[in-house]
C-alpha positions in Angstrom: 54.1 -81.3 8.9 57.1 -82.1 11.5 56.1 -81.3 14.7 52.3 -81.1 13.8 50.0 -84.1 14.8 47.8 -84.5 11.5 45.0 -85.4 14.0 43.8 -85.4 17.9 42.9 -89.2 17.1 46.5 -91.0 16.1 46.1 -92.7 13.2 47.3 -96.4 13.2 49.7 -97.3 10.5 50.4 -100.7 9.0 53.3 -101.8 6.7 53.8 -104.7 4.8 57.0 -105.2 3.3 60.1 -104.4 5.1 62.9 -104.3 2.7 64.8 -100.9 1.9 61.7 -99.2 1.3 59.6 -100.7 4.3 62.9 -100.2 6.5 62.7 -96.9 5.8 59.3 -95.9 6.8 59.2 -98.0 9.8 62.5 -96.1 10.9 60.5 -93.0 10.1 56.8 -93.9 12.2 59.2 -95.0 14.7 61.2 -92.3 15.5 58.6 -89.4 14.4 55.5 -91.3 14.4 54.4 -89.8 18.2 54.5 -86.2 17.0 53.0 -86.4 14.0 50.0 -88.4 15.4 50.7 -92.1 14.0 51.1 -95.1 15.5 52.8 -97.9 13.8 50.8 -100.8 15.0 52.4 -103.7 12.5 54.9 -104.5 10.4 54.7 -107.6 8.3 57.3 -109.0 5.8 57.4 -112.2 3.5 60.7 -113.3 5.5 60.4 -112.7 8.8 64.0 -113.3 10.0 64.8 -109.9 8.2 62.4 -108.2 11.0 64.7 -109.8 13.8 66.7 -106.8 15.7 65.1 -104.3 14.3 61.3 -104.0 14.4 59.9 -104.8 18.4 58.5 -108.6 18.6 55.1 -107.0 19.5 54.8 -105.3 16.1 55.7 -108.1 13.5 52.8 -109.1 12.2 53.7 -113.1 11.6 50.3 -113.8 8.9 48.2 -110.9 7.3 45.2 -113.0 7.6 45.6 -112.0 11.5 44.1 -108.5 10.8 41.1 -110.2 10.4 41.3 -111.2 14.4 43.7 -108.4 16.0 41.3 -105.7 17.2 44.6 -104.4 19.2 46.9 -104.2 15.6 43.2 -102.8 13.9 45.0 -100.2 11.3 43.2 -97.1 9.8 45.9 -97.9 7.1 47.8 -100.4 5.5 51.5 -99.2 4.0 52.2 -101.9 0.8 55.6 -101.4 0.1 56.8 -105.2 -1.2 56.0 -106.5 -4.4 52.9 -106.2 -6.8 51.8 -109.7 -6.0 50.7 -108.8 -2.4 48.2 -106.2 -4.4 47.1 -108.9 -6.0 46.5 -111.2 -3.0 45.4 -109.5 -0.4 44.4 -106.1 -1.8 40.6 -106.5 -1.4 41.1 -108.3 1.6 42.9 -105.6 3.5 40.3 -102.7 2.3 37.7 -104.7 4.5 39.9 -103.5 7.6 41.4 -100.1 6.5 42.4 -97.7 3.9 45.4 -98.9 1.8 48.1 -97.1 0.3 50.0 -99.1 -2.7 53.4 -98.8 -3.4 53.2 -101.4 -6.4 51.1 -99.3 -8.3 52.2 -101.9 -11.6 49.6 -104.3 -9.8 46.8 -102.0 -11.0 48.1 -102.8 -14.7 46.1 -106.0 -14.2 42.3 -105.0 -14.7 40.7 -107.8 -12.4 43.2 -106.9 -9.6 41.7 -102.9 -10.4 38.6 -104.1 -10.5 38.4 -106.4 -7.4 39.9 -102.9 -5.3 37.3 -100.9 -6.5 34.8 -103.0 -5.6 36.2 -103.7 -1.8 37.0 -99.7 -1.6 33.5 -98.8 -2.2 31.6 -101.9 -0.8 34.1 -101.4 2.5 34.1 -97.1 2.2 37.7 -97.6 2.1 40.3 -95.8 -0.2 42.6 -96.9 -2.3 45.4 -94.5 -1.9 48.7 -94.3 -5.0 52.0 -92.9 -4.2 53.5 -90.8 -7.4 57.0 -92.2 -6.6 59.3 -91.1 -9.1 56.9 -89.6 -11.4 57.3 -85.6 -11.7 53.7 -83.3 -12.2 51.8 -85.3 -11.4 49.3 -82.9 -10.4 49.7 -81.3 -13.9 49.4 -84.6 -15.8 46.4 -85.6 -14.2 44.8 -81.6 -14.8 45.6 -81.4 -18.3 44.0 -84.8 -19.1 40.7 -84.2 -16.7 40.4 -81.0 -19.6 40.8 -83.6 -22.5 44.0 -81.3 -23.3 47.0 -84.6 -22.9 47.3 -86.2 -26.2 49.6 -88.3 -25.6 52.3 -89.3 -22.5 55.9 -91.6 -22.9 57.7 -92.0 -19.5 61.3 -93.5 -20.3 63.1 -94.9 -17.5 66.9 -95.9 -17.5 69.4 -97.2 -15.2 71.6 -99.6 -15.1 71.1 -103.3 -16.1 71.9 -104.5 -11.9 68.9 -102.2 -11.0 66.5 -104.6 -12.7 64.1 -107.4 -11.4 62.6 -108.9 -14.4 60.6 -111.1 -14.8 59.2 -113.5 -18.5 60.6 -112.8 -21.7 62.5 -109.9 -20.4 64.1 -111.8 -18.0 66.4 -112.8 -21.0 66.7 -109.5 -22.6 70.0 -108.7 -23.0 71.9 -105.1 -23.3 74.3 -104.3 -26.7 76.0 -101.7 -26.2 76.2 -99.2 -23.6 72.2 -98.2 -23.9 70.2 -100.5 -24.8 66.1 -100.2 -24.6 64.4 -103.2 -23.6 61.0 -102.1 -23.9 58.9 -99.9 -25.4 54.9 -99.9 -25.8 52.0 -99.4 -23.7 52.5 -99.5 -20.0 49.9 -102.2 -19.7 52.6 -104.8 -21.1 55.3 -104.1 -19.3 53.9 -103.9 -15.9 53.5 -107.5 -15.4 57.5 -108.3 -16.9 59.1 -105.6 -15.3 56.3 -105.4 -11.7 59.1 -103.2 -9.7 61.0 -101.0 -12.4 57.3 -100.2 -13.8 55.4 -98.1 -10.8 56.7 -94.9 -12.2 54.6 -95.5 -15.7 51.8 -96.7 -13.8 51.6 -93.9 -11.8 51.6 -92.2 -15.0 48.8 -94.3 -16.3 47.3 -93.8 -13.4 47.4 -89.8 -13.3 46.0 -89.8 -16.5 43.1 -91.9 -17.1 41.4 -90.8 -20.5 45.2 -92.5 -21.5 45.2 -95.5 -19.3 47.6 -98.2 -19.3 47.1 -98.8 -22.9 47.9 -95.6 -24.2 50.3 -94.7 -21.9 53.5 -95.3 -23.8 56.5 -97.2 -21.2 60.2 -97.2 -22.4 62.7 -99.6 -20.2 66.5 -98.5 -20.7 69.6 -100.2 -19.7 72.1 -97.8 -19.6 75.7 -99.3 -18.5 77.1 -95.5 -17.2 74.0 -95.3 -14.7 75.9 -97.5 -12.1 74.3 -94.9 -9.2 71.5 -93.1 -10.6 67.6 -94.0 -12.5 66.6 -91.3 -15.0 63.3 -90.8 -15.8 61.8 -88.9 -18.8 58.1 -87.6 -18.7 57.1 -86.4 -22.3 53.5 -85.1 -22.7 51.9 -83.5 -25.7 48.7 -81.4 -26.1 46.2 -81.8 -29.2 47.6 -79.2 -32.2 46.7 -75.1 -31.5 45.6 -72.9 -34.2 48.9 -72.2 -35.3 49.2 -76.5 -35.8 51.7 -76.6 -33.0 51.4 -78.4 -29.7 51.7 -78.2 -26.5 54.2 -80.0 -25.1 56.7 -80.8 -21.6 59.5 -82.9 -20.9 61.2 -83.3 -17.6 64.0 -84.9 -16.8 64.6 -86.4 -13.2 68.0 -87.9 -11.9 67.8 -89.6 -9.1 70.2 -91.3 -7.3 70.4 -94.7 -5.7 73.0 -97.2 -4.2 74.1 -99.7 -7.2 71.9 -102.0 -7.9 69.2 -100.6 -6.0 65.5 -100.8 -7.6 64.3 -97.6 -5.9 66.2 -93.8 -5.5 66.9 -92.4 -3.0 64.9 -89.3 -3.6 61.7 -91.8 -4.2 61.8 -92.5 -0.6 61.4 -89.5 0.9 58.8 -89.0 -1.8 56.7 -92.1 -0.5 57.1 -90.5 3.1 55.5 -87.1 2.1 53.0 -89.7 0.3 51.8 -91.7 3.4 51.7 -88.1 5.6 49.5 -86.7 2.8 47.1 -89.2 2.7 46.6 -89.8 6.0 45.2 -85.8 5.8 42.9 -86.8 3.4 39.3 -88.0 3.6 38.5 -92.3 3.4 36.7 -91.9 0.0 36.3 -94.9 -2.5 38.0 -95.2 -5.3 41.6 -94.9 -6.1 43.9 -91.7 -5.8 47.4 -90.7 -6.0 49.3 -88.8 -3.5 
């Protein structure tokens, strides 16, 4: 796509969030933004002293209730890249203006949050847009369940204990030993304990829906020789064949990322390919990864 505007109209880009994630993209729309036909028309963060230097006055957004009354920062879509809880805010409200592509995907694992954006994407024509992330085939994942061939789907993440953010009664969870899992069971559960080590197994919910967040199976690992990389383990079984075997795929994906770090490194320039894909594709209700 570089050097290729993706229309004759640019397409005005929003982005909520601005910490390594958000930084990223910005830096990105910024720098090759022109040629690409995008125009980064705000940038909005919870704390906006981490904006100062870095992102032009005349783009930080200081209250996302202003896109209500800024025809000039008007987006055709809205970048969330901050925390699950902004989904949950201001989800509905920002489908009124423009399309929205979630990066806390574990926001979806509440059902009246899913609901309320499907009801704003299609009373508003708006899409909900889902980037994969980390998760690997998805494409595959979601064509194998659409044929009522996916039985059944685990997706095991582990990293080290410093590249969690949890939250409840796994806030307290300890590790014994060098690997220790926190969590395993439907993704549905975990999503709301662990909102930014979860968006990979949502995804995965997501991808396949006959499963769904309660059938999807999550599994949490801290894993005390990770210190600069997240693994994540995408196992997917078919119904049994004439022989009584089944079909079946794992991958394995090692990703790197600084210490401590919630996301890889490899997952942002996944989320980059993410927003230049979906601003290709049509403003159709509902919700769809890309």
């Amino acid at each position: 796509l570089r050097g290729m505007a993706l229309d004759r109209v640019p397409r005005r880009v929003g982005v909520v969030g601005y910490g390594r994630l958000g930084q990223s993209l910005v830096s990105h729309l910024l720098a090759q933004g022109p040629e690409l036909g995008l125009e980064l028309v705000f940038v909005w963060n919870r704390d906006p002293g981490r904006m100062a230097g870095s992102v032009p006055l005349s783009l930080q957004l200081q209250n996302l209730a202003d896109l209500a009354f800024s025809s000039l920062r008007h987006p055709d879509l809205v970048v969330e890249v901050a925390h699950p809880q902004i989904i949950h805010e201001c989800g509905a409200q920002i489908l009124h203006h423009a399309n929205l592509l979630v990066g806390s995907p574990s926001a979806l694992a509440d059902q009246i949050t899913e609901r309320q954006l499907l009801e704003a994407s299609h009373h508003w024509g708006h899409a909900v847009f889902v980037a994969r992330g980390a998760l690997w085939g998805t494409e595959d994942i979601t064509r194998l369940d659409a044929a009522g061939g996916l039985q059944s789907l685990r997706v095991t993440m582990a990293t080290h204990p410093d590249g969690f953010r949890l939250e409840g009664p796994l806030a307290a969870a300890r590790s014994i030993g060098p690997r220790t899992v926190l969590y395993e069971g439907p993704v549905r559960g975990l999503c709301p304990f662990a909102p930014r080590n979860s968006n990979t197994m949502a995804a995965a919910a997501l991808a396949a829906p006959n499963l769904g967040f309660d059938r999807v199976i999550g599994v949490l690992v801290a894993d005390l020789s990770l210190t600069d990389m997240h693994v994540v383990d995408v196992e997917l079984r078919g119904p049994p064949g004439p022989t009584g075997r089944s079909f079946a795929v794992h991958t394995h994906r090692e990703n790197p990322a600084e210490p401590g770090a919630v996301t890889g490194s490899a997952t942002v320039t996944a989320f980059w390919r993410s927003l230049l894909s979906c601003c290709q594709l049509p403003s159709r209700p509902g919700i769809h990864l890309c």
